[in-house]
Backbone as a chain_set.jsonl record, in Angstrom:
{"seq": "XXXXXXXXXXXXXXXXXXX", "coords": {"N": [[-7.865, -0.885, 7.017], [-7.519, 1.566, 5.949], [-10.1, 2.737, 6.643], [-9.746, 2.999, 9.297], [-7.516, 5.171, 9.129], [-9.235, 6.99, 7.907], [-10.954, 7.66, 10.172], [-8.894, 8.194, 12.308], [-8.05, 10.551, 10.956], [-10.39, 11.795, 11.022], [-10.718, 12.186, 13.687], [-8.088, 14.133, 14.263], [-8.845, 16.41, 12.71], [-10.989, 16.826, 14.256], [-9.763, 17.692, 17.03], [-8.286, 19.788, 16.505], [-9.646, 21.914, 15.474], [-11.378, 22.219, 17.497], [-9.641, 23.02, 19.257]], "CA": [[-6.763, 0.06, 7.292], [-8.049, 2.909, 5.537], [-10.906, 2.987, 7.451], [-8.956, 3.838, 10.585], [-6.745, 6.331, 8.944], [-10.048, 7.899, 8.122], [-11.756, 7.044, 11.593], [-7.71, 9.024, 13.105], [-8.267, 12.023, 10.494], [-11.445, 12.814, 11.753], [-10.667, 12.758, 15.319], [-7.133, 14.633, 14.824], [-9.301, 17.278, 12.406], [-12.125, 17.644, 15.147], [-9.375, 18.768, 17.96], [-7.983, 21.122, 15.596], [-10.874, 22.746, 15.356], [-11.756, 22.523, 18.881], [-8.663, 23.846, 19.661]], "C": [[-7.198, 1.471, 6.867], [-9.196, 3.583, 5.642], [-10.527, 3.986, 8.933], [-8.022, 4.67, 10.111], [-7.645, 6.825, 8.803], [-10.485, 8.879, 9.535], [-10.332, 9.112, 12.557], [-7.749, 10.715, 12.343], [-9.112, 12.94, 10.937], [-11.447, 13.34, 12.864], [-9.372, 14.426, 15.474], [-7.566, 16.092, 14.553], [-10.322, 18.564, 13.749], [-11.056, 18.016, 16.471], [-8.927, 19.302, 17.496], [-8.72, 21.834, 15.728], [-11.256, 22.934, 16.518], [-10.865, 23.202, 19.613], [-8.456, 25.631, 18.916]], "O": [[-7.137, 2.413, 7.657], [-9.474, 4.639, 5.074], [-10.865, 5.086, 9.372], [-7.45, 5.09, 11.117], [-7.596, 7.716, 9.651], [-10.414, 10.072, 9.829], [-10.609, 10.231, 12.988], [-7.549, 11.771, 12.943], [-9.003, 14.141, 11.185], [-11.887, 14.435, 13.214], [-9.497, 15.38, 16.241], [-7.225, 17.005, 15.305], [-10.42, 19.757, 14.033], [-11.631, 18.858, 17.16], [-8.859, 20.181, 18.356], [-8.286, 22.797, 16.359], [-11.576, 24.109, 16.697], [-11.211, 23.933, 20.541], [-7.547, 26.363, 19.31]]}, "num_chains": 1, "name": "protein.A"}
C-alpha cells in the first residue's frame, strides 16, 4: 500500500511540474 501511494505521489508530483 505504501508503495503505491508513493508510486501515485510521484506521478501526481511529475505533472505538477510538467504543468
Amino acid at each position: 500500500r505504501m508503495i503505491c501511494l508513493d508510486m501515485i505521489a510521484k506521478l501526481v508530483g511529475f505533472l505538477l511540474i510538467e504543468r
